[in-house]
Backbone as ProteinMPNN parsed JSONL, in Angstrom:
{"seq_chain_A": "XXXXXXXXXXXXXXXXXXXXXXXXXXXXXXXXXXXXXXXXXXXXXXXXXXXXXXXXXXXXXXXXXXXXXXXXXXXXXXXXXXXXXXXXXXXXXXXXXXXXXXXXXXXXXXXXXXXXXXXXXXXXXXXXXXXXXXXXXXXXXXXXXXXXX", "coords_chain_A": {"N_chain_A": [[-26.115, 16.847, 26.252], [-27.4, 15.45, 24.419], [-29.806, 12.778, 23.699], [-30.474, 10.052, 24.738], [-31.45, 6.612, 23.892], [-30.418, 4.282, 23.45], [-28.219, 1.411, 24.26], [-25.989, 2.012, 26.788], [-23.408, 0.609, 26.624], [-20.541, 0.207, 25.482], [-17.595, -0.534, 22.54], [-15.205, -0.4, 23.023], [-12.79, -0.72, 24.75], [-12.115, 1.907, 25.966], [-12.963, 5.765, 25.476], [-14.509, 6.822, 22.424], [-15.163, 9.473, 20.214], [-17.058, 9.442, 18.522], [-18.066, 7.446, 18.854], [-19.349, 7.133, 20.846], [-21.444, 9.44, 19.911], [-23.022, 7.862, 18.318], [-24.693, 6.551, 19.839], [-26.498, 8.353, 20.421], [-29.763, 9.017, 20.193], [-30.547, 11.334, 18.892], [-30.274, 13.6, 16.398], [-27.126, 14.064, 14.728], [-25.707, 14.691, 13.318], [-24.537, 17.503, 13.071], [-22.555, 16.495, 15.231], [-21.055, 15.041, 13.744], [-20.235, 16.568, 11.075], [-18.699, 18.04, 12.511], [-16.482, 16.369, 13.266], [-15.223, 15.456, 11.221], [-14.123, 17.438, 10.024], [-12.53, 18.692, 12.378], [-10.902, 16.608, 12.633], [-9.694, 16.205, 9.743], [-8.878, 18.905, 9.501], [-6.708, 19.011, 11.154], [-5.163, 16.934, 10.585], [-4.424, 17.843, 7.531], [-3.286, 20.559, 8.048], [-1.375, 19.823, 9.983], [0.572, 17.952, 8.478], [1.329, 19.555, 6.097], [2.547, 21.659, 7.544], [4.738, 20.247, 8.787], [5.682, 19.001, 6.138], [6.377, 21.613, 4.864], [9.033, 22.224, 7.263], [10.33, 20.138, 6.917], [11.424, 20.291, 3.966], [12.398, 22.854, 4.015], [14.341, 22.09, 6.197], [15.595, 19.87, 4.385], [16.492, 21.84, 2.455], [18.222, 23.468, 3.511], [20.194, 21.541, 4.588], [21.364, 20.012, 2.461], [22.539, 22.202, 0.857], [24.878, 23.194, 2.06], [26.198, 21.116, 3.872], [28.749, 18.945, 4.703], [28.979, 15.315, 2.881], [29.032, 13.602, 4.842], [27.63, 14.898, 6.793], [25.246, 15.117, 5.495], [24.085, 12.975, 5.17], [23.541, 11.968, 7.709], [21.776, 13.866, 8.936], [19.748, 13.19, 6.845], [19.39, 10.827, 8.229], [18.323, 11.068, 10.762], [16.224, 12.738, 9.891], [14.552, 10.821, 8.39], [13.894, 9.058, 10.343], [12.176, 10.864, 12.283], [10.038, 11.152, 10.361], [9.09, 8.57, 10.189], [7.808, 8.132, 12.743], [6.602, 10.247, 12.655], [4.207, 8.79, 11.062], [3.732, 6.57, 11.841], [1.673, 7.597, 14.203], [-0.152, 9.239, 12.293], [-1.335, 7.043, 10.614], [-2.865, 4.83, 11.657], [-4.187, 6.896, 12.908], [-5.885, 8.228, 10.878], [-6.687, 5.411, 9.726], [-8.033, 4.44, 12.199], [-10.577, 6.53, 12.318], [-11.568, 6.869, 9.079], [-12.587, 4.44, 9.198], [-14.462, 3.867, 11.783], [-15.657, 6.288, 10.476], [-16.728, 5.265, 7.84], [-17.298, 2.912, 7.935], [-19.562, 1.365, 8.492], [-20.751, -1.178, 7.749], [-18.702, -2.974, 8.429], [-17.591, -6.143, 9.859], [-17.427, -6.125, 13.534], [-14.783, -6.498, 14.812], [-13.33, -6.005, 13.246], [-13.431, -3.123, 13.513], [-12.464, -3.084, 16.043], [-10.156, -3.611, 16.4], [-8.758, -1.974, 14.815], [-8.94, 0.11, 16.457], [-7.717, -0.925, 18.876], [-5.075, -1.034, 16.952], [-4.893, 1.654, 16.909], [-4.505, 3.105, 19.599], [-2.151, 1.183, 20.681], [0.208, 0.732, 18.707], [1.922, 3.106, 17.567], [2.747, 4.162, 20.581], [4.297, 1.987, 21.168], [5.795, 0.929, 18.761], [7.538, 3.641, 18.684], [9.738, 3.868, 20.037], [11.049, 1.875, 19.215], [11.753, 2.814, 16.235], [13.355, 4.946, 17.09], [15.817, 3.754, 18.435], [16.179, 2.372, 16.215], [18.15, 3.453, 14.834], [20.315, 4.431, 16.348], [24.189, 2.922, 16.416], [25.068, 0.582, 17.783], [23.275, -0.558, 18.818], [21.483, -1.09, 16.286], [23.28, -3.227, 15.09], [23.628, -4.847, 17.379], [21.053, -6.345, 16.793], [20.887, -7.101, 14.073], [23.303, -9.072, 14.857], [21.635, -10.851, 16.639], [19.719, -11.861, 14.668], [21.29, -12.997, 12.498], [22.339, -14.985, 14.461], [19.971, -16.802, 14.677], [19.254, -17.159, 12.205], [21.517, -18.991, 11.468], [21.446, -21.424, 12.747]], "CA_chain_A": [[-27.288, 17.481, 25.709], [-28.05, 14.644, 23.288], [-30.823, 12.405, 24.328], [-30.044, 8.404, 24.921], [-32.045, 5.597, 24.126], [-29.92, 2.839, 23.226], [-27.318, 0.565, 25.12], [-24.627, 2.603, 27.192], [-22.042, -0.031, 26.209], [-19.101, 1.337, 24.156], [-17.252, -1.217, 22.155], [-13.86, -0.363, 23.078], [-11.879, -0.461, 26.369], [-11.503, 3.803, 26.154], [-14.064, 6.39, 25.238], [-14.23, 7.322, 21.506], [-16.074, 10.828, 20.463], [-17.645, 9.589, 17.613], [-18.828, 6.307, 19.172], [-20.558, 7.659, 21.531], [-22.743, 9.966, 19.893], [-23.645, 6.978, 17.489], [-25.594, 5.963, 20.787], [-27.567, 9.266, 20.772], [-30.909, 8.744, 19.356], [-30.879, 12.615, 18.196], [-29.724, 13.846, 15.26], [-25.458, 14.472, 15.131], [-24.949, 15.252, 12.196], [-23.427, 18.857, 13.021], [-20.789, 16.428, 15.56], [-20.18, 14.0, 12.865], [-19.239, 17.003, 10.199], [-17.819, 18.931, 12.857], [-15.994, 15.742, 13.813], [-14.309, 15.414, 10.111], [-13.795, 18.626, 9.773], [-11.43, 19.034, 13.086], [-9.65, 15.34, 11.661], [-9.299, 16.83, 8.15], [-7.591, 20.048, 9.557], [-5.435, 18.728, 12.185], [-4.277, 16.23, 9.972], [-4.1, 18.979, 6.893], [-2.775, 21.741, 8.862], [0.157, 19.09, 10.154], [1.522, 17.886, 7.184], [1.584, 20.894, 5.551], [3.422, 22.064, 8.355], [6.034, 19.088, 9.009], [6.308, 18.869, 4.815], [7.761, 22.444, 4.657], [9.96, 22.124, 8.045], [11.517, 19.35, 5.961], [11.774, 20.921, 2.786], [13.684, 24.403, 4.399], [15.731, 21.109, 6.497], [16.328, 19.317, 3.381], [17.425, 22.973, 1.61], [19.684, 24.002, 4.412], [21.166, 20.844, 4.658], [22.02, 19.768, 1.212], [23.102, 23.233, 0.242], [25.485, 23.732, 3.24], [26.354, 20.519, 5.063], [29.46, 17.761, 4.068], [28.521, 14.496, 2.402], [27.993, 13.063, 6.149], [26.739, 15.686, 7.614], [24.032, 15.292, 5.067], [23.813, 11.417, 5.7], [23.828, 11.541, 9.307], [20.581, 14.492, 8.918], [18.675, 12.822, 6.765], [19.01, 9.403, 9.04], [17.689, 12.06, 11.603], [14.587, 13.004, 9.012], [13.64, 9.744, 8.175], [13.072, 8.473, 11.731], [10.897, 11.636, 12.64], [9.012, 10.781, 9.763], [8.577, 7.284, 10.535], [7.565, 8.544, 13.78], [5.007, 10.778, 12.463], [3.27, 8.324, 9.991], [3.127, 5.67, 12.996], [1.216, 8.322, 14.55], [-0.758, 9.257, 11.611], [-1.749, 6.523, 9.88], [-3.724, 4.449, 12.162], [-5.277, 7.786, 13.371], [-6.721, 7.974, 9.998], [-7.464, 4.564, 9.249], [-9.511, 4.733, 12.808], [-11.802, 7.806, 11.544], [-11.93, 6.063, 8.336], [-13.572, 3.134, 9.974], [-15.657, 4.499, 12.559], [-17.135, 6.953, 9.654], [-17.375, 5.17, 6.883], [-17.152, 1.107, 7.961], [-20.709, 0.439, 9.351], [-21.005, -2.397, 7.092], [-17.68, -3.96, 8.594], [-17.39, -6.776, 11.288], [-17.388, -5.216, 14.805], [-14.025, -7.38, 15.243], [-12.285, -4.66, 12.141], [-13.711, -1.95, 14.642], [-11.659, -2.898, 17.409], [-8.717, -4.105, 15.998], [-7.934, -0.275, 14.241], [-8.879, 0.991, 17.618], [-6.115, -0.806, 19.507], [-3.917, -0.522, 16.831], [-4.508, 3.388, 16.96], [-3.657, 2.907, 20.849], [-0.892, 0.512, 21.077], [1.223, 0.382, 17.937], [2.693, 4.065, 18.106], [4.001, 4.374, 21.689], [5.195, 0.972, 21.328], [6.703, 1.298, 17.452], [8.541, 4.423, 18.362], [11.186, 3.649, 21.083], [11.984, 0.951, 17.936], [11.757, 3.154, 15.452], [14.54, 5.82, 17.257], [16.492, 3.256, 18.999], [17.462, 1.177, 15.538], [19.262, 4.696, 14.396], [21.704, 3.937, 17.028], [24.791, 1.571, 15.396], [25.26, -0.044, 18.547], [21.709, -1.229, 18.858], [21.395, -1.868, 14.892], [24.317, -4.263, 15.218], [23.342, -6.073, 18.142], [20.183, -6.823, 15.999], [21.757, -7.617, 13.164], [23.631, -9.719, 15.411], [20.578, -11.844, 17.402], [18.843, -12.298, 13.105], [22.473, -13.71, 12.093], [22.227, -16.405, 15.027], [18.394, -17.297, 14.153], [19.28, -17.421, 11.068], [23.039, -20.119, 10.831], [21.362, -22.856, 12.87]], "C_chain_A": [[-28.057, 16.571, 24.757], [-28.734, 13.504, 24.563], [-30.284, 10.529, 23.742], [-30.603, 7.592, 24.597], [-31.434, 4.648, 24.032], [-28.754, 2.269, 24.066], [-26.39, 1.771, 25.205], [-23.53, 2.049, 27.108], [-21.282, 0.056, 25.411], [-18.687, 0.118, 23.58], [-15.697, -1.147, 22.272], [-13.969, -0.102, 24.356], [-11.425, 1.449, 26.682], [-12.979, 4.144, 25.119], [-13.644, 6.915, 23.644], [-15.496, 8.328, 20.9], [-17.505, 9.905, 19.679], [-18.479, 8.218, 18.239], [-19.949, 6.578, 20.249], [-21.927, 8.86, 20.92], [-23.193, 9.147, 19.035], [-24.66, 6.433, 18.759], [-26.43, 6.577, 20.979], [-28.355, 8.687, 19.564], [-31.167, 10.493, 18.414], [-30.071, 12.737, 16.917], [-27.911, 14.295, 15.669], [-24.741, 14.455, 14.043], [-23.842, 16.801, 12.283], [-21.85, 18.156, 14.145], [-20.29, 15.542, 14.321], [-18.996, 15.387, 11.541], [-18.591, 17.911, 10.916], [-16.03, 17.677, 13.483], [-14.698, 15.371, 12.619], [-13.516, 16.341, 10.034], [-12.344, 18.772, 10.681], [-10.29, 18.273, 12.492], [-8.71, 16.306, 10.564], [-8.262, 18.001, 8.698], [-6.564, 20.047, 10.111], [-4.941, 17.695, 11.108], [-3.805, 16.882, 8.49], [-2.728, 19.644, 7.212], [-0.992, 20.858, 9.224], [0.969, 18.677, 9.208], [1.94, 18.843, 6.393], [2.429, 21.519, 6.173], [4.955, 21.489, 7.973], [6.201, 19.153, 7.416], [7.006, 20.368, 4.85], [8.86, 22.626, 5.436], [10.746, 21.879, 7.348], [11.699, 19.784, 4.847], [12.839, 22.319, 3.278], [14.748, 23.59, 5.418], [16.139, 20.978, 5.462], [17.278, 20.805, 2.597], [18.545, 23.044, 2.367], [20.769, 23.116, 4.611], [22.256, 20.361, 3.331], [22.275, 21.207, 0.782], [24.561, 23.119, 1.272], [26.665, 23.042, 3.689], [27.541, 19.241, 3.933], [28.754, 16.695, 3.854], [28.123, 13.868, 4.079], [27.32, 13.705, 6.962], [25.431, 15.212, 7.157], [23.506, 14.114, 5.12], [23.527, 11.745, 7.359], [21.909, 12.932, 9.993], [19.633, 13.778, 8.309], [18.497, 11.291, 7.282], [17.619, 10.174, 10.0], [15.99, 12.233, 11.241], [13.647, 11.842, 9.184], [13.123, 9.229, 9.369], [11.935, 9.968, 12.153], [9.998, 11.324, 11.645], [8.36, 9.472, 9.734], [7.757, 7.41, 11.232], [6.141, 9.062, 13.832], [4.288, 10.011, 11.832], [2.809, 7.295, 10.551], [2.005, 6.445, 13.698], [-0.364, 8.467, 13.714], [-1.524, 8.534, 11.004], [-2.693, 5.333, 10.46], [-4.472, 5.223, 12.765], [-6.08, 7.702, 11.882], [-7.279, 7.102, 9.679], [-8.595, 4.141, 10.753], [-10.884, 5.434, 12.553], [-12.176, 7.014, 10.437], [-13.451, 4.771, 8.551], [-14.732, 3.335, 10.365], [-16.832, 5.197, 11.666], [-17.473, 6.265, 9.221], [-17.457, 3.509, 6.615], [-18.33, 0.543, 8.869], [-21.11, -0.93, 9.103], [-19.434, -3.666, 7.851], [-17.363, -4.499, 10.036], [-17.013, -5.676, 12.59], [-15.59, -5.723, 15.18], [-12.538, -6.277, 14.106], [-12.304, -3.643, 13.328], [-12.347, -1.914, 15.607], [-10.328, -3.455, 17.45], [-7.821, -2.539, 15.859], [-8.074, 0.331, 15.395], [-7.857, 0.61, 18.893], [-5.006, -0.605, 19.16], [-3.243, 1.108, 16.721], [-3.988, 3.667, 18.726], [-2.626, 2.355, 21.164], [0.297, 0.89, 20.194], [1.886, 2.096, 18.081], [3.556, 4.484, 19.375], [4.478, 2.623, 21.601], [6.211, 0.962, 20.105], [8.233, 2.192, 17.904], [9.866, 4.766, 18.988], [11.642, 3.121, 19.918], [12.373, 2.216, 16.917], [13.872, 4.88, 15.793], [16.071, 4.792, 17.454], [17.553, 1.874, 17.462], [18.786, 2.26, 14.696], [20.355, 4.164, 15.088], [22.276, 2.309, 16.676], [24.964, 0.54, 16.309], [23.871, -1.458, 18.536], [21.466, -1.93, 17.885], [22.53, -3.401, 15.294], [24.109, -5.241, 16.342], [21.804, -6.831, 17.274], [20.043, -8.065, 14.8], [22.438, -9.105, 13.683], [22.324, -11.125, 16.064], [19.915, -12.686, 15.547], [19.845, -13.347, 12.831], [22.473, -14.934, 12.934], [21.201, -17.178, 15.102], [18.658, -18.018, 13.394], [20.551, -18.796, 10.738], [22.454, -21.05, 11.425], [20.672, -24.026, 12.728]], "O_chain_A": [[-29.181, 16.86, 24.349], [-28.42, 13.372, 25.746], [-29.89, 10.093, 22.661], [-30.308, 7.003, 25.637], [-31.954, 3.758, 24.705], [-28.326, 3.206, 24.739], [-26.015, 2.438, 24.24], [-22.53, 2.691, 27.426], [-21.717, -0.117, 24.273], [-19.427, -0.752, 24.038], [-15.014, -1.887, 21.564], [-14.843, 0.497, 24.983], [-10.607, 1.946, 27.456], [-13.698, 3.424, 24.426], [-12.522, 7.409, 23.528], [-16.668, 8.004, 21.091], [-18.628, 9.769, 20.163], [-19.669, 8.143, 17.933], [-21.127, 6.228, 20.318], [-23.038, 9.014, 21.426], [-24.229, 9.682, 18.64], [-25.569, 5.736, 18.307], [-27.376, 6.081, 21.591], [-27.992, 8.165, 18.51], [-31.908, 10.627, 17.44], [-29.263, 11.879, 16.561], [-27.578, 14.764, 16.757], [-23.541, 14.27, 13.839], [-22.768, 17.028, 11.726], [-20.716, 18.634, 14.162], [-19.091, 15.454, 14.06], [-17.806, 15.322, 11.236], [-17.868, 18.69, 10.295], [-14.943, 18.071, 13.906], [-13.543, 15.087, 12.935], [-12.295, 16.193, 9.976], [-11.256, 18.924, 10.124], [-9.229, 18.701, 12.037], [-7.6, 16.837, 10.584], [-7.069, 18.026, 8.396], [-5.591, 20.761, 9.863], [-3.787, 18.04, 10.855], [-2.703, 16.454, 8.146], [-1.579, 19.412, 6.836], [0.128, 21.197, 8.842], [2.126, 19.097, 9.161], [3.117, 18.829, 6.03], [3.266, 22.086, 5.47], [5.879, 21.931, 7.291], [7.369, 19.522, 7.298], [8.237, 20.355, 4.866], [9.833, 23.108, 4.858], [11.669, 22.593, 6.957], [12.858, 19.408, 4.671], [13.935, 22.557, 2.77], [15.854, 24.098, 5.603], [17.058, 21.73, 5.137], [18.467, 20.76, 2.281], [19.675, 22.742, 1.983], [21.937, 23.468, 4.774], [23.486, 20.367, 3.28], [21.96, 21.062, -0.399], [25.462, 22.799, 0.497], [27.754, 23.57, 3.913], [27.255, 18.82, 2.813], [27.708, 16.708, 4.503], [26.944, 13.726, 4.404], [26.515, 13.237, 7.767], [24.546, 14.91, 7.958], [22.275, 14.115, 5.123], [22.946, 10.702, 7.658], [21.239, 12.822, 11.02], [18.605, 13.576, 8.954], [17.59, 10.59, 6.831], [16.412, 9.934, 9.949], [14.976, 12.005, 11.901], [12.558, 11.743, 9.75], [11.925, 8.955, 9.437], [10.742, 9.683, 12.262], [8.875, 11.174, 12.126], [7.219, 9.306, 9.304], [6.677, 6.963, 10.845], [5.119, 8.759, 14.448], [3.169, 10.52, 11.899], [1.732, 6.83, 10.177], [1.075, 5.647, 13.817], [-1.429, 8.041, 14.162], [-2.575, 9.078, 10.666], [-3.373, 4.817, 9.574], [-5.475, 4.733, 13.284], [-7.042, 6.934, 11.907], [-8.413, 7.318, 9.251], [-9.711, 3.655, 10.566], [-12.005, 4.928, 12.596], [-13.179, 6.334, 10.654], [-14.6, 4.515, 8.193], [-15.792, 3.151, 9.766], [-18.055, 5.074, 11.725], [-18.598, 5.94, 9.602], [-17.617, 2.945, 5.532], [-18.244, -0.366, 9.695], [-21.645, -1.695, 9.906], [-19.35, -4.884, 7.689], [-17.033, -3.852, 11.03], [-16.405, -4.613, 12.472], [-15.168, -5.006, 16.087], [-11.346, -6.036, 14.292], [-11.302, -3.394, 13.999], [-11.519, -1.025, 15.807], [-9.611, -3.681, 18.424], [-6.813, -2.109, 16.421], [-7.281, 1.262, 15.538], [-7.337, 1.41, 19.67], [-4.056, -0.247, 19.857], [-2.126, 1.606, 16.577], [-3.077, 4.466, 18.944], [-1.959, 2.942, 22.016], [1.317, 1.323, 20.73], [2.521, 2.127, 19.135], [4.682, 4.981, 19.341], [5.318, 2.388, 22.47], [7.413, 0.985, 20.373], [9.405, 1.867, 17.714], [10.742, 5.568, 18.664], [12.601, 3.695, 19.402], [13.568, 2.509, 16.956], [14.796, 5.347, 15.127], [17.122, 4.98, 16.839], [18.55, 1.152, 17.466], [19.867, 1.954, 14.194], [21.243, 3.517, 14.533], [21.707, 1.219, 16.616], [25.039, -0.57, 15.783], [23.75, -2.666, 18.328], [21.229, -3.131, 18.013], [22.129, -4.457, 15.784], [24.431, -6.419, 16.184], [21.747, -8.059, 17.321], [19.513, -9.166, 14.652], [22.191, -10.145, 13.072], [22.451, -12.295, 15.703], [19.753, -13.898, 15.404], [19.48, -14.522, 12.878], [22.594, -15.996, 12.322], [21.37, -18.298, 15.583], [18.517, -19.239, 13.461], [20.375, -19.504, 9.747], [22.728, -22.072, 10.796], [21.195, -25.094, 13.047]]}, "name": "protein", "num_of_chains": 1, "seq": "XXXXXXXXXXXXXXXXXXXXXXXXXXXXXXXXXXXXXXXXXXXXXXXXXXXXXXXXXXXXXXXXXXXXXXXXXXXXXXXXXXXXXXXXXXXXXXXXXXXXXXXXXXXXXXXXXXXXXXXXXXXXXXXXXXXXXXXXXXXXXXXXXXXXX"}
């Protein structure tokens, strides 16, 4: 419905909302603050969430659970939260950008926009897989022979 005049060429390899209506010549202001707005609440709305999960985890566990139980849960915690903040935190510093980084090299642009595509599904196999002692230890192991010669 918005009206075109300027180059149809996107600056990223994938379609991004907000980049494209920067190409409409009409006004978009109601997608830009409807465009914060959704950000702001989905990323709101989730933490708020996931922080009390873990808070009625953390109660149930430390009230309840033996000294390893309660080690061996909050290993558990911390990787979902890793998990989520890989997730999170280059989604925000994309939005960030896009809104409020017109002044910054086109070359910033498209850096936060692959690392909001790549670095999460690639991070988070790592991020589960160094929980396991097997895995840690072969790690551990490959650093240790880097490292003596």
């Amino acid at each position: 419905r918005f009206h075109y005049c300027r180059s149809h060429v996107l600056a990223h390899a994938y379609c991004l909302h907000l980049e494209i209506m920067k190409l409409a010549c009409s006004s978009i202001i109601v997608n830009h603050i409807y465009g914060l707005f959704v950000v702001a609440c989905t990323v709101g709305v989730d933490s708020l969430l996931i922080f009390l999960s873990y808070t009625l985890i953390l109660h149930a566990v430390l009230g309840k659970a033996s000294h390893q139980e309660r080690l061996r849960a909050l290993n558990t915690c911390i990787s979902h939260i890793c998990a989520v903040l890989l997730f999170y935190i280059p989604m925000i510093g994309l939005s960030l950008v896009h809104r409020f980084g017109e002044h910054l090299p086109r070359i910033v642009h498209l850096l936060m926009s692959y690392v909001y595509l790549l670095v999460p599904p690639l991070m988070n196999p790592i991020v589960y897989s160094i929980k396991t002692k097997q895995i840690r230890q072969r790690i551990i192991k490959k650093f240790e022979f880097v490292k003596s010669p």
